[in-house]
MARRO-688798 format. One line per 5 residues: their letters; for each residue x negated, y negated, z of C-alpha. Coordinates in steps of 0.2 Angstrom, whole numbers, padded with zeros to 4 digits, m for minus. Each point is the difference from the previous one (the first is absolute). Layout:
a	X Y Z | ...
This chain:
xxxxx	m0025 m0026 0099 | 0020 0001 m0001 | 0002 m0013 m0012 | m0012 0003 m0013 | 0006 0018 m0001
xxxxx	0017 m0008 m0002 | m0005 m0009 m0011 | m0009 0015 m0011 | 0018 0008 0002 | 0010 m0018 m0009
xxxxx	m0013 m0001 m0014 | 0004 0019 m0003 | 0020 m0002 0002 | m0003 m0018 m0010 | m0011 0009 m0016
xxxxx	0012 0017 0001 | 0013 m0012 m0005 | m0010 m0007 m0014 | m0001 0015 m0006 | 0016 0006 0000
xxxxx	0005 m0015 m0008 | m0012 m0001 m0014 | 0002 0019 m0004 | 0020 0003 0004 | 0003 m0003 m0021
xxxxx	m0016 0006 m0005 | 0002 0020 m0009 | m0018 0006 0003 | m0015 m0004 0012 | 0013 m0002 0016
xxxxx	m0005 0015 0008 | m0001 m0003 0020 | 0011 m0015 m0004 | 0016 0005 m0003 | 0010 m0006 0015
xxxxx	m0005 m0012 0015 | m0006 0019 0011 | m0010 0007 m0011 | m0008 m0018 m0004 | m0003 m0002 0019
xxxxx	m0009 0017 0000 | m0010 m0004 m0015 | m0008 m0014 0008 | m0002 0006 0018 | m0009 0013 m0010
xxxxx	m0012 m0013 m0011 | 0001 m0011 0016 | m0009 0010 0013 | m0009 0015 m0012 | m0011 0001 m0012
xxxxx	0012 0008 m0010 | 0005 m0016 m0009 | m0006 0004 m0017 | 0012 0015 m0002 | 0013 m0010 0005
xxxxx	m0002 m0016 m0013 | m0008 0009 m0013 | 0017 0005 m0009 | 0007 m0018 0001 | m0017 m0006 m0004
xxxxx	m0004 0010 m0016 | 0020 m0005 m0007 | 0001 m0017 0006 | m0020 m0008 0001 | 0008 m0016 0006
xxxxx	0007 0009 0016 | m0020 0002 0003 | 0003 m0021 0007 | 0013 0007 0012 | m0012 0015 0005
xxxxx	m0015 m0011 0003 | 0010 m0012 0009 | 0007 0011 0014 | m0019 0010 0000 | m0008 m0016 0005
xxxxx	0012 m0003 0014 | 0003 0017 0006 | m0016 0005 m0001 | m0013 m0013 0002 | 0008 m0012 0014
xxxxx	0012 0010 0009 | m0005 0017 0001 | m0018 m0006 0003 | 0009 m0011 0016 | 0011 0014 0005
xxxx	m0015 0013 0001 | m0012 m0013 0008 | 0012 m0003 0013 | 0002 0020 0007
């Protein structure tokens, strides 16, 4: 249980820094994504809600190719180890 709940905390740490580096030059579309913080919070956010759309859909809409990133970290998050952390309470 404790190990794949750390591991859902690394894959958020690891794609908030994606983030922060793809977005840290970029003038519009980095809202949420400004500094390594408020990166974090973003994906804890589109990690363990359902609120991921509001988070991504700014990025999404300026940047389409980000969508990759986005799918990406949904697929992980989400799908494996989500599913594993809630199956195991």
């Amino acid at each position: 249980m404790v190990s794949v709940a750390v591991f859902l905390a690394g894959t958020m740490v690891f794609f908030a820094w994606i983030a922060v580096t793809v977005f840290k030059d970029l003038d519009h579309g980095n809202e949420g994504f400004t500094s390594l913080k408020e990166s974090m919070n973003s994906m804890f956010i589109a990690g363990v809600s359902d609120e991921f759309v509001s988070v991504f859909l700014k990025s999404y809409t300026a940047y389409r190719y980000v969508g990759i990133l986005w799918l990406i970290f949904l697929v992980i998050a989400h799908v494996l180890l989500l599913s594993l952390v809630l199956d195991t309470l």
